[in-house]
MMTF fields as JSON, N, C-alpha, C and O atoms, coordinates in Angstrom:
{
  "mmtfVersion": "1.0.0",
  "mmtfProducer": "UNKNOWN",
  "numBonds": 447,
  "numAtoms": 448,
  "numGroups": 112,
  "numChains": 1,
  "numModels": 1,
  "chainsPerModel": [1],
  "groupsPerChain": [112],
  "chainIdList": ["A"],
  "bondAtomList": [4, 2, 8, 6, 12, 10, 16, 14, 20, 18, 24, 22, 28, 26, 32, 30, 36, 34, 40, 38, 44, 42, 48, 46, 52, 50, 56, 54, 60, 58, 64, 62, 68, 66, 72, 70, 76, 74, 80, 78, 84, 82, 88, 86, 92, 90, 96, 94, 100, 98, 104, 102, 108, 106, 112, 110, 116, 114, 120, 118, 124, 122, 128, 126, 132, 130, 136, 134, 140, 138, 144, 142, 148, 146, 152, 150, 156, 154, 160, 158, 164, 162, 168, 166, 172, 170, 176, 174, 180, 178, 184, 182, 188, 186, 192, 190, 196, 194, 200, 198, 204, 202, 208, 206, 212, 210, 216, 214, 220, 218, 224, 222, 228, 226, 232, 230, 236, 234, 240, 238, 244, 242, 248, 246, 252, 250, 256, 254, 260, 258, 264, 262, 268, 266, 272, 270, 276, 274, 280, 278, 284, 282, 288, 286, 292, 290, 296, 294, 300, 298, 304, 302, 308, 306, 312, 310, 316, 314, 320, 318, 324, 322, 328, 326, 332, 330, 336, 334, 340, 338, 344, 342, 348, 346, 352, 350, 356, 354, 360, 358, 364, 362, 368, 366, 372, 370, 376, 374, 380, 378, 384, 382, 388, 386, 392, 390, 396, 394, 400, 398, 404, 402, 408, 406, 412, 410, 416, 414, 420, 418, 424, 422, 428, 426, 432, 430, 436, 434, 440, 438, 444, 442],
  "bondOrderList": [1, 1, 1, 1, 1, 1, 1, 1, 1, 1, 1, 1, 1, 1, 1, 1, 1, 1, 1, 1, 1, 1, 1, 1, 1, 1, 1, 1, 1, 1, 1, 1, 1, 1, 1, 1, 1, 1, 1, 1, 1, 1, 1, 1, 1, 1, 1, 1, 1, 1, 1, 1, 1, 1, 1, 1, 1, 1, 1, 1, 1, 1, 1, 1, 1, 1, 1, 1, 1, 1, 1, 1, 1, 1, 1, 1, 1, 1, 1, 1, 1, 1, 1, 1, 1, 1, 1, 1, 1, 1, 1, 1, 1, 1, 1, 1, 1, 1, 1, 1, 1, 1, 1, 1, 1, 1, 1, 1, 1, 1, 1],
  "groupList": [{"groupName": "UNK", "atomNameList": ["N", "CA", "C", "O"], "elementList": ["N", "C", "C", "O"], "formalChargeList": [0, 0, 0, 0], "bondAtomList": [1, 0, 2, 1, 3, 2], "bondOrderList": [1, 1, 2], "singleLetterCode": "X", "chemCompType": "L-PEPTIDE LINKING"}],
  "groupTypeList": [0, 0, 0, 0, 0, 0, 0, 0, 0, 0, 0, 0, 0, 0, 0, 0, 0, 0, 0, 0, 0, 0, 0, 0, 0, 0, 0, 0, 0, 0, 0, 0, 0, 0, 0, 0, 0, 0, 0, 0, 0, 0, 0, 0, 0, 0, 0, 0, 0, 0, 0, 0, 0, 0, 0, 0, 0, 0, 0, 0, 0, 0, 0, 0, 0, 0, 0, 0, 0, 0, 0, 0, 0, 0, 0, 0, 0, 0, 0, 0, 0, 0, 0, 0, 0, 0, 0, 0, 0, 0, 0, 0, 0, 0, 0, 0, 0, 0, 0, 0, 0, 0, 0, 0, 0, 0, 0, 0, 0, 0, 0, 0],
  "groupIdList": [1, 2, 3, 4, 5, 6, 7, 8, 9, 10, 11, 12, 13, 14, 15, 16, 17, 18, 19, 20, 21, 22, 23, 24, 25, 26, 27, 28, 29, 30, 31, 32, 33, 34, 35, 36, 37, 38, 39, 40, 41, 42, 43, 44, 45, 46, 47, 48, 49, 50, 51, 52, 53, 54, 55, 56, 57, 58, 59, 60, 61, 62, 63, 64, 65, 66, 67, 68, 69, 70, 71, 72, 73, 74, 75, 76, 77, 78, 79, 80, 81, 82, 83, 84, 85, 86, 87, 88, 89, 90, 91, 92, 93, 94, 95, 96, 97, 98, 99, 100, 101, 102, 103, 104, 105, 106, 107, 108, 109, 110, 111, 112],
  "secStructList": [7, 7, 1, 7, 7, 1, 3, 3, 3, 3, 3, 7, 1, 7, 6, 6, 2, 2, 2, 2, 2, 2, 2, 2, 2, 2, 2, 2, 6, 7, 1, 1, 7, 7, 7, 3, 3, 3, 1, 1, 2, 2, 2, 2, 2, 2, 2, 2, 2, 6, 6, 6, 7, 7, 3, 3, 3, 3, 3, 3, 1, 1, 7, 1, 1, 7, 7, 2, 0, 0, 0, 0, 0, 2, 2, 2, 2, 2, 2, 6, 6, 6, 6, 6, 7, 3, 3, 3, 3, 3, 3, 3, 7, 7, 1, 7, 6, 6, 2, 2, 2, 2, 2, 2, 2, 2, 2, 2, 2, 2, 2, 7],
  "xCoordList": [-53.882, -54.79, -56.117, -56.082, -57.267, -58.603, -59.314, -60.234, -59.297, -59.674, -60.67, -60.71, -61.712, -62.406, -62.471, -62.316, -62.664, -62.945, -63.828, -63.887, -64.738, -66.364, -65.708, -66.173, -64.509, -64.428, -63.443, -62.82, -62.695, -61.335, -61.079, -61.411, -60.513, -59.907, -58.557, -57.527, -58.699, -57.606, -57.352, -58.234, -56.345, -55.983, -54.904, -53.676, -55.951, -54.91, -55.512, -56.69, -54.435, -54.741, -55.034, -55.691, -54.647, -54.241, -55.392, -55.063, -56.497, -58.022, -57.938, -58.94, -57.08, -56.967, -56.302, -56.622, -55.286, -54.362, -55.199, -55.131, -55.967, -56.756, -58.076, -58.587, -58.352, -59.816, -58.974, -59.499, -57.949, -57.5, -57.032, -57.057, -56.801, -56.724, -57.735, -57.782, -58.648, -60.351, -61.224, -62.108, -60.442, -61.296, -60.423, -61.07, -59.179, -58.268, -58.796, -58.935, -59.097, -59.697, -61.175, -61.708, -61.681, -63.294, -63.355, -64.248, -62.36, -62.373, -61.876, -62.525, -61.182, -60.413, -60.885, -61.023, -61.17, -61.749, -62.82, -63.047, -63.483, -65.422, -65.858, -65.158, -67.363, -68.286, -69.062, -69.955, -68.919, -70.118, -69.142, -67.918, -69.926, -68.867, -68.323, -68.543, -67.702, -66.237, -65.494, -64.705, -64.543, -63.945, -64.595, -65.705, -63.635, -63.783, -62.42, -61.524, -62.14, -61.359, -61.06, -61.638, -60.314, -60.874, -58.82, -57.926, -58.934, -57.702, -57.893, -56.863, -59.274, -59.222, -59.871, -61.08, -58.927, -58.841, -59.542, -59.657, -60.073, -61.318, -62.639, -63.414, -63.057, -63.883, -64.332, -65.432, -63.305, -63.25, -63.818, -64.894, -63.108, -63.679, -65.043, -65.856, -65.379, -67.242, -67.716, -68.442, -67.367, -68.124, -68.293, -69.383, -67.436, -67.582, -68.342, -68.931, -68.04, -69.382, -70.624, -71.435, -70.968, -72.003, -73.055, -74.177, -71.891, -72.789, -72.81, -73.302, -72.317, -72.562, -71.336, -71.547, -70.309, -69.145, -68.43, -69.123, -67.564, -66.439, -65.46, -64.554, -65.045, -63.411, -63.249, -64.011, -62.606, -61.632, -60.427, -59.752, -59.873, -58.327, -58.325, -58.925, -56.949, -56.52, -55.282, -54.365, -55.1, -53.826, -53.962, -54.772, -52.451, -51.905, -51.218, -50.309, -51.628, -50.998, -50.273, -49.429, -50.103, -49.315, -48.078, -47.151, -47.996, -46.261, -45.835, -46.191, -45.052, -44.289, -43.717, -43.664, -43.121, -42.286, -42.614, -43.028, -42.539, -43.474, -42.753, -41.541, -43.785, -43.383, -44.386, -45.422, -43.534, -44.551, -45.908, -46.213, -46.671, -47.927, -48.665, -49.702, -48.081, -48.6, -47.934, -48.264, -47.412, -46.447, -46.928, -47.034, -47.103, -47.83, -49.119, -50.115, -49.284, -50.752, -51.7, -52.382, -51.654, -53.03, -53.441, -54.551, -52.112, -52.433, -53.203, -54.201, -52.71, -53.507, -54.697, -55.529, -55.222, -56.437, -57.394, -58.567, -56.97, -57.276, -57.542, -58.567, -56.981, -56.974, -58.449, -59.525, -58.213, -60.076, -60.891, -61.936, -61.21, -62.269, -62.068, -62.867, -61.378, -60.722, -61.374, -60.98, -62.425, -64.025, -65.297, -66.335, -64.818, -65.881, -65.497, -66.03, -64.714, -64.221, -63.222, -62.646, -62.427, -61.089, -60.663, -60.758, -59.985, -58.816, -57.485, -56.479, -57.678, -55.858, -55.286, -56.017, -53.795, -53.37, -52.379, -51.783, -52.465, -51.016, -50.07, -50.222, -49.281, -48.314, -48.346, -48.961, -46.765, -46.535, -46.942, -46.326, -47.798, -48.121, -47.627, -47.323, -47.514, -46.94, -47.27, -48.248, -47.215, -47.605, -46.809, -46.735, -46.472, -45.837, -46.682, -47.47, -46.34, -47.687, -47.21, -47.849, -46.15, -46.088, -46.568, -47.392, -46.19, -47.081, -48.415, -48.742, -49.214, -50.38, -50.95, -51.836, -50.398, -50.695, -50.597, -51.511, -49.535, -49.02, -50.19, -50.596, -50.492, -51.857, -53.281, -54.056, -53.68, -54.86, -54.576, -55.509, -53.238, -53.46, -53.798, -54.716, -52.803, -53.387, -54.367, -54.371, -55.187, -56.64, -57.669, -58.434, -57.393, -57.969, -57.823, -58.685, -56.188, -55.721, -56.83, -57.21, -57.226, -57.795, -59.264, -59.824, -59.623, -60.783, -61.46, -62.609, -60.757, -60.866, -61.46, -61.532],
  "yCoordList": [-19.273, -19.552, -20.053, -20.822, -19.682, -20.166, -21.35, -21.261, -22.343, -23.437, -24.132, -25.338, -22.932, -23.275, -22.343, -21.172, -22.49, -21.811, -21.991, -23.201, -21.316, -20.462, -21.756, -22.831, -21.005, -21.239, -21.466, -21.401, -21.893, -22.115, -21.919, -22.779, -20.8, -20.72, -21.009, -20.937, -21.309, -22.465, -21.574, -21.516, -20.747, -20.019, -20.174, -20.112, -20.439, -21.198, -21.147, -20.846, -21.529, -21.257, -23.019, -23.427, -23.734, -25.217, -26.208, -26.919, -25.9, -26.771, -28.054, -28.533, -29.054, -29.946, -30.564, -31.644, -29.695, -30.006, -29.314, -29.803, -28.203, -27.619, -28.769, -28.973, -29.271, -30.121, -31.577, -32.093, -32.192, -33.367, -32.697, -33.302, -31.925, -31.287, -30.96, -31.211, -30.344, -30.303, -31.85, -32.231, -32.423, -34.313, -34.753, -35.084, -34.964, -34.881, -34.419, -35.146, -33.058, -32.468, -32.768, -32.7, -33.133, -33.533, -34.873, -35.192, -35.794, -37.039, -36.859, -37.568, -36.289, -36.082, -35.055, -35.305, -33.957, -33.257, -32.333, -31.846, -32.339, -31.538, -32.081, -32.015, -32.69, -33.005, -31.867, -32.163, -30.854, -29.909, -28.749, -28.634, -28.11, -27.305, -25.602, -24.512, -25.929, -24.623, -24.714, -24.066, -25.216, -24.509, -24.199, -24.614, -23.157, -22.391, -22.536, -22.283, -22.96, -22.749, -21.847, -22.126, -20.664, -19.548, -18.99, -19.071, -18.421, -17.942, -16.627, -15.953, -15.894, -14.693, -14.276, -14.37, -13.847, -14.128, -13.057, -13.085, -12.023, -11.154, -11.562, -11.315, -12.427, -13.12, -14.389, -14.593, -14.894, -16.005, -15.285, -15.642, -14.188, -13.518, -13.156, -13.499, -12.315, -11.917, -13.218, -13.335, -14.61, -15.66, -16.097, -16.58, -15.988, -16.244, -15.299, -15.586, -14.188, -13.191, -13.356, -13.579, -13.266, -13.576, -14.978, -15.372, -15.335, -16.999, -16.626, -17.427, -15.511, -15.059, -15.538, -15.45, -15.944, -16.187, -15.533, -14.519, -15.25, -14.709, -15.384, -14.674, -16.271, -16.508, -17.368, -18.332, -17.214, -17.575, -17.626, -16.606, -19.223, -19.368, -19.777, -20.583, -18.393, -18.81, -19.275, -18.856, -20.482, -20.561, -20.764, -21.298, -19.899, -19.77, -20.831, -21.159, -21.504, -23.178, -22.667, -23.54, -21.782, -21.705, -21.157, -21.187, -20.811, -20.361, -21.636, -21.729, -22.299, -23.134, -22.717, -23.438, -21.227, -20.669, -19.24, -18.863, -18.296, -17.028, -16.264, -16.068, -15.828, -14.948, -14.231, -14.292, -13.041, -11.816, -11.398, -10.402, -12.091, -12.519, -12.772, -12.223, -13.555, -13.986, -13.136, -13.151, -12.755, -12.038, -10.366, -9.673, -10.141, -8.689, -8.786, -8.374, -9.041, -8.871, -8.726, -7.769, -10.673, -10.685, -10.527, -10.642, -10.209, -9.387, -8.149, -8.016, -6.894, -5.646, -6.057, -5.357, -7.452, -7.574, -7.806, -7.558, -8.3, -9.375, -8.168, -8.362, -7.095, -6.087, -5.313, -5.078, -5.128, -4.379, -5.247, -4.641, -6.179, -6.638, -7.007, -7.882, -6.654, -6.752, -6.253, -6.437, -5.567, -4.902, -5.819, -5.884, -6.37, -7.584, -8.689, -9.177, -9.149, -10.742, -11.098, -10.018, -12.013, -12.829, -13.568, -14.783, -12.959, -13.601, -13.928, -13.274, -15.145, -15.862, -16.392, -16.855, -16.454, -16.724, -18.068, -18.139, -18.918, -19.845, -19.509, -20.171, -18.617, -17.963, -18.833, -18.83, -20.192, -21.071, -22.44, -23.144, -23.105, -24.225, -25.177, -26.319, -24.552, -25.48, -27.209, -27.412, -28.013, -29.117, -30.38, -31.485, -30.223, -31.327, -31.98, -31.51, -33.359, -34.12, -34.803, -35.748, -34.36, -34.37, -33.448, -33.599, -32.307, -31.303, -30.857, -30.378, -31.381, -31.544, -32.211, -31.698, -33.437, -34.254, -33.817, -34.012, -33.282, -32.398, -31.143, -30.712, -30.809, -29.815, -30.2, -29.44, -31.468, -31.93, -32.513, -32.448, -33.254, -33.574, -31.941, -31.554, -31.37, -30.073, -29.399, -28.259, -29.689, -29.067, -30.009, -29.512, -31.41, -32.438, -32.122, -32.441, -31.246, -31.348, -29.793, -29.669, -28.884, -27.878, -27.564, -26.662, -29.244, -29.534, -30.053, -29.723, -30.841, -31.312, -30.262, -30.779],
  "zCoordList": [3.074, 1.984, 2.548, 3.509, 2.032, 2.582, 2.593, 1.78, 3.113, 2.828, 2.009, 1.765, 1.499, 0.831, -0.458, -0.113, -1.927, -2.588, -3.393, -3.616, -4.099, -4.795, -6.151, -6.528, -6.537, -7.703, -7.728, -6.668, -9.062, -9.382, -11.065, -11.881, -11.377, -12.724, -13.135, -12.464, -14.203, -14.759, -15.673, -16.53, -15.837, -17.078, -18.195, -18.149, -19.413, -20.115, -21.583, -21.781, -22.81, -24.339, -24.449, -25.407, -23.691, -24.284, -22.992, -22.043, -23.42, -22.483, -22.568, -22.037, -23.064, -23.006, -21.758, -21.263, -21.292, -20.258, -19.057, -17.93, -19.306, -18.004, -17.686, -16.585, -18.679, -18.598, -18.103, -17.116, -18.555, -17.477, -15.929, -14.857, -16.055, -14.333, -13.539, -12.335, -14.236, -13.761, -13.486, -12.72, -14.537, -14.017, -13.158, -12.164, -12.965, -11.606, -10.286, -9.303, -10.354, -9.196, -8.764, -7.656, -10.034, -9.494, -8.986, -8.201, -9.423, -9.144, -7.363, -6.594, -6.961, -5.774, -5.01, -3.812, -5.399, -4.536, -3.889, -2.782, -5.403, -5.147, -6.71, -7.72, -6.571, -7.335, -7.874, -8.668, -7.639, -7.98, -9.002, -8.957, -9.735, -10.833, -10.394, -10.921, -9.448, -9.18, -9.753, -9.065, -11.16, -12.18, -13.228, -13.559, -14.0, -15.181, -15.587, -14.782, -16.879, -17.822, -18.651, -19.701, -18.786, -20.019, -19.981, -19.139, -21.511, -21.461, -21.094, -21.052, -20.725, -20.73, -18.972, -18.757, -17.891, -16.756, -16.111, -14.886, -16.849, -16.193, -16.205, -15.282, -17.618, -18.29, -16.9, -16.386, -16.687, -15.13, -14.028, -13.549, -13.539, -12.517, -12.579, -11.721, -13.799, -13.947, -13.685, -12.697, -14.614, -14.372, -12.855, -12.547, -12.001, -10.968, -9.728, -8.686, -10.341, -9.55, -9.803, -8.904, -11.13, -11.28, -11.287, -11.604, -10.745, -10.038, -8.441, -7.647, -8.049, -6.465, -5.517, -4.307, -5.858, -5.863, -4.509, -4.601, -3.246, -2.644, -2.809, -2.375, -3.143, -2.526, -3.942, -4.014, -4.768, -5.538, -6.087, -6.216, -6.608, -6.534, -8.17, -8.88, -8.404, -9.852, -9.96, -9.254, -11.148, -11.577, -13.066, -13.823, -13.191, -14.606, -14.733, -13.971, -15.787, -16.298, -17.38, -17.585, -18.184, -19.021, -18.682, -19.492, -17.916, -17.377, -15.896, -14.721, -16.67, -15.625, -14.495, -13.499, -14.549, -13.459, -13.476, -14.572, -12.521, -12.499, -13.505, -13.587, -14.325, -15.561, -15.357, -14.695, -16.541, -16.607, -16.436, -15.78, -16.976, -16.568, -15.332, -14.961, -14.828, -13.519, -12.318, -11.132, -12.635, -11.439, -11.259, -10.247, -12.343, -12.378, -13.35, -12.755, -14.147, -14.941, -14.2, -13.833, -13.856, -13.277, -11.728, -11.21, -11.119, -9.919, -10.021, -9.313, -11.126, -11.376, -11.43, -10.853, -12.211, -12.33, -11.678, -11.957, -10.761, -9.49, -8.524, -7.871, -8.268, -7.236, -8.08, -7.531, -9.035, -9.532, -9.05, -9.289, -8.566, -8.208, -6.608, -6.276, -5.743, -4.712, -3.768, -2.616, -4.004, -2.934, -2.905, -2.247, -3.748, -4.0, -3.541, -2.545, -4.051, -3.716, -3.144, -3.02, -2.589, -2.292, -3.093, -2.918, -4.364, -5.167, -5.185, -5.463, -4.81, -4.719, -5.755, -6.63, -5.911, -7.596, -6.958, -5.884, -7.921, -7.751, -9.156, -10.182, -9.073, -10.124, -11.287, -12.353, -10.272, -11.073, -11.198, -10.398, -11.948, -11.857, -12.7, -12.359, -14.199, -14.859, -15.612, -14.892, -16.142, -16.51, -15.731, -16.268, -14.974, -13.901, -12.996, -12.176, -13.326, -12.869, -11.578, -11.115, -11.018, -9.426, -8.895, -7.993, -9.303, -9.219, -8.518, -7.433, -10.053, -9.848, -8.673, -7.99, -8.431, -7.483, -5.939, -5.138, -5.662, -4.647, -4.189, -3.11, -5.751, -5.251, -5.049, -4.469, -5.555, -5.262, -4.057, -3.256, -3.539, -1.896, -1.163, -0.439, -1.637, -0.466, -0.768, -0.305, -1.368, -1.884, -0.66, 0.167, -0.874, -0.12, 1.643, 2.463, 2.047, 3.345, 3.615, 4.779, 2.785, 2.926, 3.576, 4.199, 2.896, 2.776, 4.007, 4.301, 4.697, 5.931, 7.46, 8.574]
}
């Protein structure tokens, strides 16, 4: 995984739980605005090109454990723009707030 990323989309119907994870991560690990929140995960990608963007990491918060979605959707999607950019997915993320925590340390160990 690349140690640094452009951006970070948070894909999800329920912004309440993506926006306490986005103040989580800003508090811990970058001040400047690399996420996007959107339930609509092509919509994320343009946004992130068109801010001039290479390397971005998505995760699907609405599936706890890899489901349909994440496992095939938004891979197909992710590969159309795949001449352009470096898109990485975290499948399952889920609302687990060990979790979470577990991923902002290794966001932090990335960072180094």
């Amino acid at each position: 995984m690349p140690a640094k990323f452009d951006g970070i989309i948070f894909i999800t119907k329920n912004n309440e739980n993506a926006t306490s994870i986005k103040t989580q991560l800003n508090e811990y690990y970058r001040k400047d605005d690399i996420f996007y929140i959107t339930d609509n995960f092509e919509n994320g990608i343009k946004h992130f090109i068109n801010k001039g963007c290479n390397n971005i990491l998505y995760v699907s918060l609405d599936e706890s454990s890899s489901g349909i979605t994440a496992e095939y959707f938004y891979p197909k999607i992710a590969l159309k723009y795949s001449d352009k950019i470096n898109i990485v997915g975290i499948k399952d993320w889920g609302y687990d707030k060990l979790l979470v925590k577990a991923s902002i340390r290794c966001f932090l160990e990335k960072e180094k």
